[in-house]
C-alpha positions as CSV (number, residue, x, y, z in Angstrom):
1,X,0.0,0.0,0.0
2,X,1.1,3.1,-0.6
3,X,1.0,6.2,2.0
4,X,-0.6,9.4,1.4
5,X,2.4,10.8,1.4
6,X,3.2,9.2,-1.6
7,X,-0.4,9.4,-3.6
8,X,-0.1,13.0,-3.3
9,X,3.5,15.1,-2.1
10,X,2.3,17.9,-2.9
11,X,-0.7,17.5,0.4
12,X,0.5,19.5,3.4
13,X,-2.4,18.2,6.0
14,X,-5.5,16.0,6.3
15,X,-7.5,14.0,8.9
16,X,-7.3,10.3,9.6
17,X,-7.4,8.0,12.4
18,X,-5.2,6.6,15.6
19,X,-4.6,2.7,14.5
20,X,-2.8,2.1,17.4
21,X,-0.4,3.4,20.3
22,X,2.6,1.5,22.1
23,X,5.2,2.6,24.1
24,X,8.8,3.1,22.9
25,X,12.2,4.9,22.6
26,X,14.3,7.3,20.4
27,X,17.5,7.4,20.2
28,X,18.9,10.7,18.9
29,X,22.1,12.7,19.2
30,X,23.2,14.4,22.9
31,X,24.5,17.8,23.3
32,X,28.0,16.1,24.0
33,X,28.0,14.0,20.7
34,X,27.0,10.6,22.6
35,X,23.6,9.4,22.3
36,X,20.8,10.0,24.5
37,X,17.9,8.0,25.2
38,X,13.8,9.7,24.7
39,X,11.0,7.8,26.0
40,X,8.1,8.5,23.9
41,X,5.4,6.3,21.9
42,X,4.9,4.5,18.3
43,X,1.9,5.6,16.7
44,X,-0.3,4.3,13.8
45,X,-2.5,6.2,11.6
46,X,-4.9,4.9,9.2
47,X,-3.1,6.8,6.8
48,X,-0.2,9.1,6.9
49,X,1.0,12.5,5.3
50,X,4.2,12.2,6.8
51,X,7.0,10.1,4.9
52,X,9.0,7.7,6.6
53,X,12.6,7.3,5.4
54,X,13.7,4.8,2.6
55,X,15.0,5.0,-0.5
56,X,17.9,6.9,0.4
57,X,15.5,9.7,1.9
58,X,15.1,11.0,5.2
59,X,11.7,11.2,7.1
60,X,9.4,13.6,7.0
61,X,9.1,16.3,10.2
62,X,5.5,17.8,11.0
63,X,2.9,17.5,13.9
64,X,-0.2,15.1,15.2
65,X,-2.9,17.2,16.4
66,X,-0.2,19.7,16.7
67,X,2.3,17.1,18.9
68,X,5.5,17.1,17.3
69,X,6.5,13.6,15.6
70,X,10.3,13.3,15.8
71,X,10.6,10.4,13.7
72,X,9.2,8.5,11.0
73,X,10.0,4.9,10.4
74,X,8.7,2.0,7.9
75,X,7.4,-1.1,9.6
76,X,6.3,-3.3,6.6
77,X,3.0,-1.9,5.7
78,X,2.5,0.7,8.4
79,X,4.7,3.4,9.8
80,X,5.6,4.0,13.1
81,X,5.3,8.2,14.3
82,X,7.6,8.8,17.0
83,X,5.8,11.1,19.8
84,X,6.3,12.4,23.4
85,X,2.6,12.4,23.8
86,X,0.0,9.5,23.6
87,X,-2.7,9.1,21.3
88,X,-5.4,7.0,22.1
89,X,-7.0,4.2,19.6
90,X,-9.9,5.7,17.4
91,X,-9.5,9.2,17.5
92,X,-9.7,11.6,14.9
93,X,-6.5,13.5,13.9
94,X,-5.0,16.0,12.1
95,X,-1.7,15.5,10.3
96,X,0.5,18.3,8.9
97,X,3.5,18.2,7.3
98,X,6.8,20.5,7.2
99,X,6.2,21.7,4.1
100,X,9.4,23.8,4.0
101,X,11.4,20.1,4.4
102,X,9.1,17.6,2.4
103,X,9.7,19.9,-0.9
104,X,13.0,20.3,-0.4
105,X,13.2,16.8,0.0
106,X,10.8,16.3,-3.5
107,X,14.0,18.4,-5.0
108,X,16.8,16.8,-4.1
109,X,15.4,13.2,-4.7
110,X,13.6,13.8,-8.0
111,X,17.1,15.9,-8.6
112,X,18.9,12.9,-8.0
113,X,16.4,10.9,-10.7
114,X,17.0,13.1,-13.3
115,X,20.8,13.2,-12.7
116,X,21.2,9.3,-12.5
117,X,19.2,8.7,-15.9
118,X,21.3,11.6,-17.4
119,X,24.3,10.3,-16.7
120,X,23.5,6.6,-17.6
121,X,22.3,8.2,-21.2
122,X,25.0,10.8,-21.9
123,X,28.0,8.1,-20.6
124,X,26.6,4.9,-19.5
125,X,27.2,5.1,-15.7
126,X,24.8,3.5,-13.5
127,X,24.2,5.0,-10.1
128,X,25.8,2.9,-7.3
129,X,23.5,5.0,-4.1
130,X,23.2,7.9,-3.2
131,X,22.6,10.3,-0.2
132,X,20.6,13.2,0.5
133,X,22.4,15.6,3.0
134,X,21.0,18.0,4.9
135,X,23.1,20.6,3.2
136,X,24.1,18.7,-0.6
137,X,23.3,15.9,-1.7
138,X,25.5,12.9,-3.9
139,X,25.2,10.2,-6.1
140,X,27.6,7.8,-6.4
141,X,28.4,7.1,-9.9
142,X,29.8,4.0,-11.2
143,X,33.0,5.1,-13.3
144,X,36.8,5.8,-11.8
145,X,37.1,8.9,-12.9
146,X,34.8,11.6,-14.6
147,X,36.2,14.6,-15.6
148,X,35.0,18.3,-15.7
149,X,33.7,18.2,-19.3
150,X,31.2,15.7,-18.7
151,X,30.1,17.6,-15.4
152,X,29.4,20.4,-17.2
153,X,27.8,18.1,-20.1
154,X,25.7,16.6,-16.9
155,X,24.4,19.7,-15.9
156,X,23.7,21.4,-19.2
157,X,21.6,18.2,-20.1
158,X,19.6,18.2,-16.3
159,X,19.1,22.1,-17.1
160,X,17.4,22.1,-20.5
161,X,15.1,18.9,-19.2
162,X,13.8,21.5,-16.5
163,X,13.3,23.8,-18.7
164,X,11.2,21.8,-20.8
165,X,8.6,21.4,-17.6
166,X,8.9,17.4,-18.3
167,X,6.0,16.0,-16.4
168,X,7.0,13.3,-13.5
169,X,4.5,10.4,-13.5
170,X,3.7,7.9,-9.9
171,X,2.4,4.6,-11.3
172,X,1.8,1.6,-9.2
173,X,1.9,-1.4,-10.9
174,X,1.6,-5.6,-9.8
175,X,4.8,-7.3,-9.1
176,X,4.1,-9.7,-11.9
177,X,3.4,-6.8,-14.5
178,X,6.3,-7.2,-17.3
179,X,6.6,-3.5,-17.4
180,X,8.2,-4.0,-14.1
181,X,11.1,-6.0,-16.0
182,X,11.9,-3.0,-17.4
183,X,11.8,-0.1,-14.6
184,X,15.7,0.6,-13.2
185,X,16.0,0.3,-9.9
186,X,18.4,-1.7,-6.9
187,X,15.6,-4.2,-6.2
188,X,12.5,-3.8,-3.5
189,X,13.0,-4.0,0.5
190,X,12.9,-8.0,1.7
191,X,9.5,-6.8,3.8
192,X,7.9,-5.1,0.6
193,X,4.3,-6.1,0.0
194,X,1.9,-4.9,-2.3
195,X,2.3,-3.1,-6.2
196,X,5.6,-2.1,-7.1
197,X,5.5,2.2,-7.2
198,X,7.2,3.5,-10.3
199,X,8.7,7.0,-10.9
200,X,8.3,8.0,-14.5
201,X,10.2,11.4,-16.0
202,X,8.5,11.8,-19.3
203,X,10.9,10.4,-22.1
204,X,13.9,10.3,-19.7
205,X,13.3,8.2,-17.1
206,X,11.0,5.2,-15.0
207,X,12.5,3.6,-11.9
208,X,11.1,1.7,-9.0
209,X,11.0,4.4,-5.7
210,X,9.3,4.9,-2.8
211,X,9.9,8.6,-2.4
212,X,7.9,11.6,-2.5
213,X,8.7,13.7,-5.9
214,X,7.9,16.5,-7.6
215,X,4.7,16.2,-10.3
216,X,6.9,18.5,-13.1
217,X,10.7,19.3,-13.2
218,X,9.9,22.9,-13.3
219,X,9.7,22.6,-9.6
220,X,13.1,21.6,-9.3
221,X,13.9,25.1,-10.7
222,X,17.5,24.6,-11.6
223,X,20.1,22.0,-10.9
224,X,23.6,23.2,-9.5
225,X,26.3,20.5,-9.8
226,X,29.1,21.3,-7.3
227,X,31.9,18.7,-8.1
228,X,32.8,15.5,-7.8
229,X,35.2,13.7,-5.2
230,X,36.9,10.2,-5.6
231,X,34.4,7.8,-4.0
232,X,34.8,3.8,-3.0
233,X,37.2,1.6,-5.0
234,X,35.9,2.7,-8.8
235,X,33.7,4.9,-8.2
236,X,33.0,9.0,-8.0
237,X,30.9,10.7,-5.7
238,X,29.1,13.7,-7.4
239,X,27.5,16.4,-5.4
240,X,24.7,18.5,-6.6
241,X,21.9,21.4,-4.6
242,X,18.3,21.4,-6.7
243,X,15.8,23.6,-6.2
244,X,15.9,26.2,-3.2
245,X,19.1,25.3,-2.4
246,X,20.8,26.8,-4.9
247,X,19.1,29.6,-4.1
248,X,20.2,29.5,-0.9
249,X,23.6,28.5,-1.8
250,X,23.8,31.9,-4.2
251,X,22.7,34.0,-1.4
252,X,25.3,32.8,1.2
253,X,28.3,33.2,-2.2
254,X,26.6,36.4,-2.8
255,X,27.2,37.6,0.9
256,X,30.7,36.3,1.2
257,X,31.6,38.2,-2.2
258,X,30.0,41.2,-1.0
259,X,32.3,41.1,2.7
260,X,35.7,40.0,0.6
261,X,34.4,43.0,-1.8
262,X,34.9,44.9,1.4
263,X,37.5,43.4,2.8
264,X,40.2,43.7,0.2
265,X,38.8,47.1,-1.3
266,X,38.2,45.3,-5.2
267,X,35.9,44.1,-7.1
268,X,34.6,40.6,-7.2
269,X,36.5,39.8,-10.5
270,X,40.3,40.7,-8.3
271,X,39.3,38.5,-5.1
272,X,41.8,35.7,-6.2
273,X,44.9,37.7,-7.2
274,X,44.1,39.9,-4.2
275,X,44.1,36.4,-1.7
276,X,47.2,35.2,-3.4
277,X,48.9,38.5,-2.4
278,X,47.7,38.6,0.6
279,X,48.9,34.7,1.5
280,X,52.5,35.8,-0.5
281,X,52.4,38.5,2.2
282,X,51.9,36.4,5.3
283,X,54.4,33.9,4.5
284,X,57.5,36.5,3.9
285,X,56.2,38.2,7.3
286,X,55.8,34.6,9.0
287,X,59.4,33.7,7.4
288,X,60.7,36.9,9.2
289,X,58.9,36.3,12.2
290,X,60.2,32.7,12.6
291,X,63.9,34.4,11.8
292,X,63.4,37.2,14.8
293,X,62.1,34.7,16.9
294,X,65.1,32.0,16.8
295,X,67.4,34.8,17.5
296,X,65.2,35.9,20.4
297,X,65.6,32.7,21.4
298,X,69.2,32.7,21.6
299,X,69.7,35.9,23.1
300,X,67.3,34.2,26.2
301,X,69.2,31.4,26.3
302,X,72.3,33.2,26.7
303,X,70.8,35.9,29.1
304,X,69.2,32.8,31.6
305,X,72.6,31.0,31.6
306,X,74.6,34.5,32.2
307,X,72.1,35.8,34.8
308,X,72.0,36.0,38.5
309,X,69.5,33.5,38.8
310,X,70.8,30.9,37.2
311,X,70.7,27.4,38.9
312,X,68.5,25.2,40.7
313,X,65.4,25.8,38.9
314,X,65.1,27.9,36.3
315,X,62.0,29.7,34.7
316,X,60.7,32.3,31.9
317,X,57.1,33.1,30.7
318,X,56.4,34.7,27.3
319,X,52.9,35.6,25.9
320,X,54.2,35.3,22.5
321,X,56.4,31.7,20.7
322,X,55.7,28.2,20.5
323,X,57.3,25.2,21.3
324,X,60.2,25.9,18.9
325,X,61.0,28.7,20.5
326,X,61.2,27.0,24.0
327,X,62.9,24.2,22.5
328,X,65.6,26.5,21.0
329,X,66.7,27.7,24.4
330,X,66.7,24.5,26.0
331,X,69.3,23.7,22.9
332,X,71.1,26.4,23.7
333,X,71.1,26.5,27.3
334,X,72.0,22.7,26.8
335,X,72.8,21.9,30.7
336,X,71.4,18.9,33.1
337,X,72.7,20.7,35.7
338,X,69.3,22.5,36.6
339,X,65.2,22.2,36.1
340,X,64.4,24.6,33.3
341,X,60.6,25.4,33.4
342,X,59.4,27.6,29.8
343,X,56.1,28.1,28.9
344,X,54.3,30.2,26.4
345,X,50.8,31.2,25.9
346,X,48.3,33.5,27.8
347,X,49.3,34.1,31.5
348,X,46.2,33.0,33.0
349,X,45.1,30.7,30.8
350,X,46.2,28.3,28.1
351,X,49.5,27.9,26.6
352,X,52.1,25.7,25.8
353,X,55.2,24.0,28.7
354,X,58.4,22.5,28.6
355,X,60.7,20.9,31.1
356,X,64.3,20.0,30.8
357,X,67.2,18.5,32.8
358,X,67.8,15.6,34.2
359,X,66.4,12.7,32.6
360,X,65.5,11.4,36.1
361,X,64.0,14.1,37.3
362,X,62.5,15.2,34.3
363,X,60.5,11.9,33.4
364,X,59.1,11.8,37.8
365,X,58.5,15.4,37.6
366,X,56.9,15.7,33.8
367,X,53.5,14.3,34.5
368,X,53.1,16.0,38.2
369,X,53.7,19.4,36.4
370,X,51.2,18.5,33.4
371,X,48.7,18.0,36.1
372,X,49.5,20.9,38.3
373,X,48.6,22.8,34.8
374,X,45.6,21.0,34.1
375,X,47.1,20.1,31.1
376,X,48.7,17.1,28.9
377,X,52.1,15.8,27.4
378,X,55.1,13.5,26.4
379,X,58.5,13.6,26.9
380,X,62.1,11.9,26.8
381,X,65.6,12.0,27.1
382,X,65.7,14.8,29.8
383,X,62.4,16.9,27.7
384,X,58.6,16.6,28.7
385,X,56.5,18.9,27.1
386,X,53.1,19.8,26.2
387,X,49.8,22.0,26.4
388,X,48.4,23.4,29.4
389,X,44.7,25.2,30.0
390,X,45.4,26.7,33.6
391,X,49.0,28.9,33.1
392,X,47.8,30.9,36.2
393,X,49.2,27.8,38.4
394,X,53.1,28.2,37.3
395,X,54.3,29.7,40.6
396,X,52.8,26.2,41.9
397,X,54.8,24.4,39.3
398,X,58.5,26.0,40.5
399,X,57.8,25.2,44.0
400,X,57.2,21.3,43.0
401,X,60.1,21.7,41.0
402,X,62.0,23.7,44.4
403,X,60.4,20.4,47.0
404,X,62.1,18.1,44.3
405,X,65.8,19.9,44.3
406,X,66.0,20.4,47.8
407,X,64.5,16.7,48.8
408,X,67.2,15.3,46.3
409,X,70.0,17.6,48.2
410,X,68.8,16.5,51.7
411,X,69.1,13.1,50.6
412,X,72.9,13.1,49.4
């Protein structure tokens, strides 16, 4: 049987009837990136505007008597409506889609029809799967390599087919219908009951699919092929935006070429020579930088060993270097003789460490100092060093590193 959804995409609500109500659980993603757990219930409707995902397409969102339904899943010949609220047996209900995310979702997928026949008829590639992202969607073709010629060829074709407001025909036919024999598609779902549902772009296009599509290609409005990428072992992954997307997408490039229009002070047309000057720029100024700051490093290493506080323990803060830097006066300095303590990095809070001297000493005291800091590292032969998120705690570092030299001198 086929939903109502699928009859007719183009319905954004109507009134059916609570099959049936049982308890069960959600899992979706957690604020931290782990899972969480929502206990909610499975409902049945008679019928049902809302699509659940298949075919390579993601549910449908909308609302149950105005109760949110969070997910939408296929259970053989009824789908399950995820819900926080319970909906008792029998009643009467209204069922309305997100219309915003249903068409979007008729673009993208009838999109992806058009692209896949296209393809197959320009250069004989058949389409492996494909995905519909929540920001582009891809079809994975079944050729090594395609190059930018027969992208452009690709979208030229899917262009002019739009233009010429090619109908798109739902059929449901019997499983033993011959037609069927004919219809592309990657085979039916092991659970599938019922007539087979066939997709049919006038003189382009009939494949077996379960998704909800647009009735004309007009409505995809324009096609926008962004590139392809080397997908699994022989295969390319192309990405496309149909529809409002593209739209979208132009806005968002028409906003950033407006702020680099600012930005650099040129027009539109200059924005690449203008980066490319800029990045020249940043590396001759980094190159110098890196020069100043090795001989900085030198002259601090000289200026600890010279100085009147040299020996026992050691130390020197700077807001500005990295762990070259530090590791370029511990070179220079050289000596296992003391406990020399750098860091780098804001004063009170993050930055980068480094302890030298003794190997002994270094490799007990290493991981107590990293944890005085609230921070982590590695280390060997006399060097443990690392990052650190709480700098404000140095003074507590030198008088661990003090206890250690004076336990070890009470001890000989």
């Amino acid at each position: 049987m086929a939903f109502r959804c699928q009859r007719d995409s183009y319905a954004r609500e109507f009134t059916t009837t609570v099959v049936s109500c049982r308890p069960a659980e959600l899992q979706i993603e957690g604020s931290n990136g782990k899972k969480d757990v929502l206990s909610g219930f499975h409902v049945v409707l008679e019928d049902t505007l809302l699509f659940p995902e298949g075919g390579g397409q993601p549910d449908d969102h909308g609302t149950i008597n105005d109760i949110s339904v969070l997910r939408v899943t296929r259970r053989g010949a009824q789908a399950d409506h995820f819900t926080q609220t319970p909906l008792a047996p029998g009643t009467k209900v209204q069922v309305r889609v997100d219309w915003e995310r249903r068409f979007d979702h008729m673009q993208q997928h009838s999109g992806q029809h058009l692209i896949t026949a296209v393809a197959d008829q320009l250069f004989g590639w058949k389409t492996t799967s494909w995905e519909l992202g929540r920001v582009r969607s891809v079809v994975e073709l079944d050729s090594p390599s395609v190059t930018a010629e027969q992208v452009a060829a690709i979208e030229q074709s899917v262009n002019e087919k739009i233009r010429a407001r090619l109908p798109v025909n739902v059929r449901e036919l019997s499983l033993d219908d011959p037609e069927v024999e004919q219809v592309r598609g990657r085979g039916l779902p092991d659970d599938h009951a019922g007539p087979v549902r066939v997709v049919t772009i006038e003189s382009v296009d009939a494949n077996m699919c379960c998704g909800t599509h647009v009735s004309n290609l007009s409505d995809l409005q324009v096609i926008k092929i962004l590139g392809i990428e080397k997908g699994k072992k022989n295969k390319t992954n192309l990405a496309f935006l149909a529809g409002n997307r593209v739209l979208k997408w132009l806005e968002r490039s028409h906003g950033s070429e407006k702020a680099l229009t600012t930005l650099l002070k040129c027009g539109a047309e200059d924005h690449v020579e203008a980066v490319k000057k800029l990045q020249n720029s940043t590396k001759l100024l980094q190159k110098n930088n890196l020069n100043l700051l090795r001989d900085l490093a030198v002259h601090v290493a000289h200026s600890l060993r010279n100085g009147p506080d040299w020996g026992g323990v050691v130390t020197l803060h700077r807001k500005e270097g990295d762990s070259e830097f530090m590791n370029i006066i511990a070179n220079e300095i050289g000596s296992e003789e003391i406990l020399l303590f750098l860091t780098v990095g804001d004063e009170k809070g993050a930055g980068l460490f480094l302890l030298a001297g003794p190997a002994e000493a270094v490799e007990t005291l290493g991981p107590r100092v990293a944890e005085v800091l609230e921070g982590k590292g590695a280390g060997k032969k006399g060097r443990f060093q690392g990052k650190a998120t709480r700098m404000s705690r140095r003074a507590e570092v030198q008088a661990l590193l003090q206890d250690y030299l004076s336990t070890q001198s009470a001890e000989e």
